[in-house]
SEPAZA-610003 format. One record per residue: x, y, z of N, C-alpha, C in turn; residue number from 1. Coordinates in steps of 0.2 Angstrom, whole numbers, plus 2048, in hexadecimal, padded with zeros to 3 digits. Atoms other than C-alpha are relative to their C-alpha. Layout:
<nodes>
  n_u  n_v  n_w  ca_u  ca_v  ca_w  c_u  c_v  c_w    k
    X    Y    Z     X     Y     Z    X    Y    Z  NUM
...
</nodes>
This chain:
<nodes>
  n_u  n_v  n_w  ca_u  ca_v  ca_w  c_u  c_v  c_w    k
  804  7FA  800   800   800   800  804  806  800    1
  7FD  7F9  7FF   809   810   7F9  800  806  806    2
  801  7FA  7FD   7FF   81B   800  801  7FE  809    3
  7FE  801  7FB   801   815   812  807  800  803    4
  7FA  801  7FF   813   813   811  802  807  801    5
  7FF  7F8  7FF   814   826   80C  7FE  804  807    6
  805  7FD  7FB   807   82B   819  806  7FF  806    7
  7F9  7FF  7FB   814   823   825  804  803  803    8
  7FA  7FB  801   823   82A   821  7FF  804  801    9
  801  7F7  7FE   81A   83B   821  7FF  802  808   10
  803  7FF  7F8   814   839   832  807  7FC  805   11
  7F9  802  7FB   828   82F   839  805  808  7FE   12
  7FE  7FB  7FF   82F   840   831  7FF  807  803   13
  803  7FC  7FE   823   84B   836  800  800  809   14
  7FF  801  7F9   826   844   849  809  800  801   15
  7FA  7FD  7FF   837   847   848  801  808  7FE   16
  801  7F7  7FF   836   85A   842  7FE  804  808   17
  802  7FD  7F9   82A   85C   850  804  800  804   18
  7FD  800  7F9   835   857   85E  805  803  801   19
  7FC  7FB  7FF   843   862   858  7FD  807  801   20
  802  7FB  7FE   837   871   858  7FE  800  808   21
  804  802  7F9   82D   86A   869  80B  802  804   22
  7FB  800  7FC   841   869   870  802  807  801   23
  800  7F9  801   842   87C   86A  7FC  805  803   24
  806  801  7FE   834   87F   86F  7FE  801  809   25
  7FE  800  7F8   838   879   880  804  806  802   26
  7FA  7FD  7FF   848   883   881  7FC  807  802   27
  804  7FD  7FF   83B   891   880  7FE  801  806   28
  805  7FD  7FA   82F   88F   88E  804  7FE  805   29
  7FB  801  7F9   83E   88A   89A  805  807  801   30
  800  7FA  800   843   89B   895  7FC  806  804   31
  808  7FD  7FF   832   8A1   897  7FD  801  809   32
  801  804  7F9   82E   898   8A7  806  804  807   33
  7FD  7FD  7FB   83D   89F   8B1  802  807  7FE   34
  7FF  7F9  800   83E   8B1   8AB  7FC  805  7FC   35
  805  7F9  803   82F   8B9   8A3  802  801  7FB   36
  7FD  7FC  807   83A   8BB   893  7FF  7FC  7F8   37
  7FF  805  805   837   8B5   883  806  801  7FC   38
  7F8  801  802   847   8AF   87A  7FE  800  7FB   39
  7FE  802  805   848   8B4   869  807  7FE  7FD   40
  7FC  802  803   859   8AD   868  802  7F9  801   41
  801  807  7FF   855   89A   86B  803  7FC  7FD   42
  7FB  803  807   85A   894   85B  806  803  802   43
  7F7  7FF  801   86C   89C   85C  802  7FD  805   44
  7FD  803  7FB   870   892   86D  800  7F8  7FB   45
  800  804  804   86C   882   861  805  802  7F9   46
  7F9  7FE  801   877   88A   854  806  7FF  802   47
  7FB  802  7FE   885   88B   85E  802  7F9  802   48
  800  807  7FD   883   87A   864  803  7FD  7FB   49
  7FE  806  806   884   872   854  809  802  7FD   50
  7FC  7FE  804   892   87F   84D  807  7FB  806   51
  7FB  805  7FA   89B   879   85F  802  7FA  7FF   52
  7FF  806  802   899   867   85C  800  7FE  7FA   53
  7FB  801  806   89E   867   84A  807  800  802   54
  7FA  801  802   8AE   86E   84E  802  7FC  804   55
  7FE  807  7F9   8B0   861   85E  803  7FB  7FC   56
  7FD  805  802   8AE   854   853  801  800  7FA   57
  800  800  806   8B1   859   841  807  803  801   58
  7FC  800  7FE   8C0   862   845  806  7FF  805   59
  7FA  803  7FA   8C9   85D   856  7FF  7F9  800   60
  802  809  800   8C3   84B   851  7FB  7FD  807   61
  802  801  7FA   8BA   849   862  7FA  7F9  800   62
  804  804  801   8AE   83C   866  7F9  803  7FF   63
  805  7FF  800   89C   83D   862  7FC  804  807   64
  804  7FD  7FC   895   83F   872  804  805  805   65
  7FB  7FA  7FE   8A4   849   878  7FC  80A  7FB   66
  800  7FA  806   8A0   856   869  7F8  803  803   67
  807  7FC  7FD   88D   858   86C  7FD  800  808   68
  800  7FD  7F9   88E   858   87F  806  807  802   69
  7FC  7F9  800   89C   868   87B  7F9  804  7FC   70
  804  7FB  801   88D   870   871  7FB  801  804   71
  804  801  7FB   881   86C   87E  802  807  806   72
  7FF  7FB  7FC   88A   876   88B  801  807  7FE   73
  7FF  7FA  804   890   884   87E  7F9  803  800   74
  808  7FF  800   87C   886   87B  7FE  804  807   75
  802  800  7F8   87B   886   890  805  807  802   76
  7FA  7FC  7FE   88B   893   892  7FF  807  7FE   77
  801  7FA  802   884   89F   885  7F7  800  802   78
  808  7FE  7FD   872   8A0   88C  802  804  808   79
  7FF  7FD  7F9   87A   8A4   89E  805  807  7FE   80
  7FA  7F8  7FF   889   8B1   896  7FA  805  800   81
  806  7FD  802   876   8B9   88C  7FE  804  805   82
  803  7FD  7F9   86E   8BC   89E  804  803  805   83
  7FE  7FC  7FC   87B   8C2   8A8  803  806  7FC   84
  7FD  7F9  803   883   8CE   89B  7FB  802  7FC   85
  802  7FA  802   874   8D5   893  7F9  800  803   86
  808  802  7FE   863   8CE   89A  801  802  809   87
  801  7FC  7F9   868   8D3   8AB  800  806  801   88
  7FE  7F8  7FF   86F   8E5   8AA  7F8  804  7FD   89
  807  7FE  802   85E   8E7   8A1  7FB  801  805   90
  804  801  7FC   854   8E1   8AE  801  805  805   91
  7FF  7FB  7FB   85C   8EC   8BA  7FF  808  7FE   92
  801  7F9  800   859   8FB   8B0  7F9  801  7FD   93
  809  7FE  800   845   8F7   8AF  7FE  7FF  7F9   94
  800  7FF  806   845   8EF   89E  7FB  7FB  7FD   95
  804  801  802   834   8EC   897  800  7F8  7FA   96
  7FF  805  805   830   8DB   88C  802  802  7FA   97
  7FD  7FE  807   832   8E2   87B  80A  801  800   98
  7FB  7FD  801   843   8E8   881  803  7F9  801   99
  7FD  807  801   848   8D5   886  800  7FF  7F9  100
  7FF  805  806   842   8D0   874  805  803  7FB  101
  7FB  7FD  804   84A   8DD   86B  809  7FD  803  102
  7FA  803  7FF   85A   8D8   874  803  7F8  7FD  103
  7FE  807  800   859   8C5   874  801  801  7F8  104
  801  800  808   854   8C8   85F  806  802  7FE  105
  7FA  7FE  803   864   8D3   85E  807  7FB  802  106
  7FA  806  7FD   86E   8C6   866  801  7FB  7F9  107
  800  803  804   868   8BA   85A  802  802  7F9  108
  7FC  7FD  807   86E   8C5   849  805  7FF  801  109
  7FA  7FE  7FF   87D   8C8   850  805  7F8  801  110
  7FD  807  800   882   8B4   854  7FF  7FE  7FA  111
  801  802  805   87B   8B1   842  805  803  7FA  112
  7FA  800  805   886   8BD   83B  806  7FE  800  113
  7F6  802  7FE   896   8B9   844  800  7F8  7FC  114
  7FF  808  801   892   8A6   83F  802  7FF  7F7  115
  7FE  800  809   892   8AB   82B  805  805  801  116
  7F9  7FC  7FF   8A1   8B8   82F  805  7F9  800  117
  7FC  806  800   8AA   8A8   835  801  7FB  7FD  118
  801  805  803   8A3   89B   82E  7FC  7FE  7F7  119
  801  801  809   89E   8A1   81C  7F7  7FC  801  120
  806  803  801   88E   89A   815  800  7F9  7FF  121
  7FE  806  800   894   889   813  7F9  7FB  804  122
  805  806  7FB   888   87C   81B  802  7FB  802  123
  7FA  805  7FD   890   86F   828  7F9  7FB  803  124
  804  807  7FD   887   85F   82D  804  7FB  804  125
  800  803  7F9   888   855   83B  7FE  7F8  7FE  126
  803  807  801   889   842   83A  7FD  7FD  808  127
  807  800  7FA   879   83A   845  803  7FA  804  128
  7FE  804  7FB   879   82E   853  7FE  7F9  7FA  129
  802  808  804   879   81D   84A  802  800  7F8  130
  7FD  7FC  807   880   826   83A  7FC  800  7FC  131
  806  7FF  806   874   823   829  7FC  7FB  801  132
  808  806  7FD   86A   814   832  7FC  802  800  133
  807  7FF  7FD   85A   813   832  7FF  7F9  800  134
  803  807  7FD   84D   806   83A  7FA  801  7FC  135
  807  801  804   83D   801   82F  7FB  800  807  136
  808  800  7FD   82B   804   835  7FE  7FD  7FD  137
  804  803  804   822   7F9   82C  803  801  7F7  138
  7FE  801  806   825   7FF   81B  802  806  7FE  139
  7FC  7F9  800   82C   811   821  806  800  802  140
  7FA  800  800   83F   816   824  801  805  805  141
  801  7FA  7FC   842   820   833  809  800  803  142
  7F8  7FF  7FD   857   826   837  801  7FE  809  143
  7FF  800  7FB   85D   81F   848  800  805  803  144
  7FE  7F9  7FB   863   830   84D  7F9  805  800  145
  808  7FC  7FE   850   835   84B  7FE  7FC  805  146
  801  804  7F9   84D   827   857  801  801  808  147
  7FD  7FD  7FB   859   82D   863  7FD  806  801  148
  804  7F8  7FE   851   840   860  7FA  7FF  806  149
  808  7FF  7FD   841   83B   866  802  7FB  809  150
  7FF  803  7FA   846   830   875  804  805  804  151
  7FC  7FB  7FD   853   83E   87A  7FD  804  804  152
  806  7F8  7FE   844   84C   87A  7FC  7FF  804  153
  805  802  7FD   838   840   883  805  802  807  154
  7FA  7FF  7F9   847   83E   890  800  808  803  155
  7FF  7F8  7FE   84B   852   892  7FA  801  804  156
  807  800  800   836   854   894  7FF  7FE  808  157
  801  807  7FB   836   846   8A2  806  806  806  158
  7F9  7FD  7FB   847   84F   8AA  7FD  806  805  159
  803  7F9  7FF   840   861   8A9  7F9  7FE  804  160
  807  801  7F9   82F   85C   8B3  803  7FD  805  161
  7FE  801  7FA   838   854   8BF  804  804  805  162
  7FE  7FC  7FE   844   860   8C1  7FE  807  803  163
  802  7FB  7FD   83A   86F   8C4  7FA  7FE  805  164
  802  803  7FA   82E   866   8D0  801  7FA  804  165
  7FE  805  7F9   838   85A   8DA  807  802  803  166
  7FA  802  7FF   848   861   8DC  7FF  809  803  167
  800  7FA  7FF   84B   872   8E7  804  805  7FB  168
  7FC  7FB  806   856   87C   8D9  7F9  801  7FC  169
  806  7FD  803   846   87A   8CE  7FB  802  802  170
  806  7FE  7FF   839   87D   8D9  805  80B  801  171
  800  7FA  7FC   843   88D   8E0  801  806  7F8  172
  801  7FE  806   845   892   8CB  7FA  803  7FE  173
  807  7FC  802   831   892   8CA  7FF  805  804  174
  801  7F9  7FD   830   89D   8DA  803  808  7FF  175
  7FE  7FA  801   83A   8A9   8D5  7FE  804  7F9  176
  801  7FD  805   833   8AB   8C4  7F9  803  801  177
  807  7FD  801   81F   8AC   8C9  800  805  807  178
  7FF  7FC  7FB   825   8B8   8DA  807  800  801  179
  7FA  7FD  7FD   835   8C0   8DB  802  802  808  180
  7FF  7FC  7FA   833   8C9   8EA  800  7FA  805  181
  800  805  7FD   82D   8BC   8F1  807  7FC  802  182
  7FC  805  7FF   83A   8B0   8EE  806  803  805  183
  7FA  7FB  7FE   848   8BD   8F2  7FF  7FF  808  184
  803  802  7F9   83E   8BC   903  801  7FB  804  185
  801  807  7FB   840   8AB   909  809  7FE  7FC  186
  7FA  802  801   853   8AB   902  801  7FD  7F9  187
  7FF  802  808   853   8A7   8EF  805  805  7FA  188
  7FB  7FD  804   860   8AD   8E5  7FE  802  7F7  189
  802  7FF  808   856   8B6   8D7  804  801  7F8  190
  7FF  800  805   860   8BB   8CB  803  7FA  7FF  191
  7FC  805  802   86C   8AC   8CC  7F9  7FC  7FD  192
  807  805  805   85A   8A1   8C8  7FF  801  7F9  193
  803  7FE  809   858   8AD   8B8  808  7FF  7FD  194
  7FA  802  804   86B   8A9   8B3  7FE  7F7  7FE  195
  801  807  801   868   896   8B5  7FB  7FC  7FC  196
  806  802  803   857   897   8AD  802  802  7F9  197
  800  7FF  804   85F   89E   89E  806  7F9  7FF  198
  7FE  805  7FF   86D   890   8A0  7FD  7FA  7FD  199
  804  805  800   861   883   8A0  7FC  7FF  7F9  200
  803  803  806   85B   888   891  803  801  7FC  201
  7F9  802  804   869   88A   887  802  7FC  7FE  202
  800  806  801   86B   87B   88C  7FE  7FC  7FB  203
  808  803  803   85A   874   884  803  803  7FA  204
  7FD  800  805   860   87E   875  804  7FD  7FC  205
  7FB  805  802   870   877   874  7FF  7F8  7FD  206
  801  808  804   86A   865   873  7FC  801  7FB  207
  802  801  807   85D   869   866  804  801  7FA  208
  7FB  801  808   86B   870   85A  804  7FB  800  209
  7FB  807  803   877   861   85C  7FA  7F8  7FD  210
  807  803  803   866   858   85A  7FE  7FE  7F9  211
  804  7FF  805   860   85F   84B  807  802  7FA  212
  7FA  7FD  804   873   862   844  800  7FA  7FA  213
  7FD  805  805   873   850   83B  7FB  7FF  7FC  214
  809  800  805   860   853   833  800  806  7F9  215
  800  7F8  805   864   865   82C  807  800  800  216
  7F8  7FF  802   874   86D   827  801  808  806  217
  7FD  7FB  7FC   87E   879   833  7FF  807  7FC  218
  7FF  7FD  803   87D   88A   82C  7FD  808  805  219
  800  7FA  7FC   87B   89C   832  7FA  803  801  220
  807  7FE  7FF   868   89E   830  7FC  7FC  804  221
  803  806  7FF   865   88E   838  7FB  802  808  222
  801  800  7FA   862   896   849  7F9  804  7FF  223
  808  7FD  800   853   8A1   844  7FC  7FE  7FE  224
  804  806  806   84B   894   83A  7FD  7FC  808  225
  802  803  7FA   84B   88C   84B  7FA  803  804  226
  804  7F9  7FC   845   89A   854  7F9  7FF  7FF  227
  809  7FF  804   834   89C   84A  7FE  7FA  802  228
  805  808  7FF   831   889   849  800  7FF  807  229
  7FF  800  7F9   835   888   85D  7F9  805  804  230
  807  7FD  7FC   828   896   861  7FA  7FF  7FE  231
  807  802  803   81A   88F   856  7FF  7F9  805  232
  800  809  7F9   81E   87C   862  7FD  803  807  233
  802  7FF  7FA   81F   887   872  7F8  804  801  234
  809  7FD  7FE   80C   890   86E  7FD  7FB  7FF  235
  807  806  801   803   881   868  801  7FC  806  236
  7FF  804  7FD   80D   878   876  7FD  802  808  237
</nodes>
């Protein structure tokens, strides 16, 4: 049955796309969740990721999981420098939401141009977990490393709800994000929770670009491409 085997395929592809937007997506409301801010530089922390974990293992030769647990943290590293050197000094000088967007948004230009300054328009790909494997569904083809995606993102999901309701660091994340005053009150280190919460999603970003690096091609537009598709996942989501 052609049409069934298409139909498939559309819907094993179609479940891989989503779970790199939904992991986008996430990075978003983890964003969202601890600082009020919406991140339009989402996608650029997965950018980085990937460009990171190319040169890990395409240049320094590194191991695979070496390389994308280096873009992982790089993702995580540049969400924390963002908040303490521009998202904080804002905040202290009474800086309205549009003024977060406009900054996060100019951040993101300025990481795209630097990546085509450096790295030219070239397009760099990432080889996947299990390399050009794939495993049959019945009579459709689905990439291991899209296999992996999805059980990854299920994972992250599972972590992140556990994380911020069973573990004192997360709960004291949400307190300070729905009462500041409050939290400050009862000894909660606010701003450090909005450095950690930009951190965390960094993070979240970063693995969706070493994620989505061996599906798509690395390149310098990659990260606002994200962006869009990331906050169409986190509204419907």
């Amino acid at each position: 049955m052609p049409n069934a085997t298409l139909l498939l395929q559309a819907i094993l592809t179609g479940l891989t796309n989503g779970f790199v937007y939904a992991l986008i997506g996430l990075g978003l409301s983890v964003v969202f969740r601890g600082s009020r801010i919406i991140n339009a530089m989402q996608g650029e922390f997965g950018l980085i990721a990937g460009i990171v974990a190319y040169l890990a293992l395409v240049v320094l030769g590194l191991h695979m999981v070496v390389a994308f647990a280096g873009g992982v943290v790089a993702g995580g590293l540049t969400g924390l420098l963002v908040e303490m050197a521009l998202v904080r000094p804002a905040r202290r000088r009474g800086a309205t939401d549009d003024t977060y967007l406009l900054i996060t948004l100019g951040i993101a230009f300025a990481i795209s141009a630097a990546v085509l300054y450096f790295f030219g328009r070239d397009n760099h790909v990432l080889p996947g977990i299990g390399g050009e494997r794939s495993v049959d569904v019945f009579d459709a083809a689905i990439r291991i490393h899209s296999v992996w995606l999805m059980v990854i993102s299920v994972t992250v999901v599972l972590l992140l709800r556990l994380f911020y309701a069973g573990t004192p660091l997360g709960v004291a994340m949400t307190a300070a994000s729905i009462d500041a005053e409050g939290a400050a009150t009862v000894g909660i280190n606010v701003p450090w929770m909005r450095s950690l919460t930009f951190l965390l999603g960094g993070a979240v970003g970063g693995l969706a670009g070493v994620l989505v690096s061996p599906l798509i091609t690395i390149h310098y537009e990659m990260g606002l491409l994200l962006t869009l598709k990331g906050f169409a996942a986190a509204i419907l989501g």
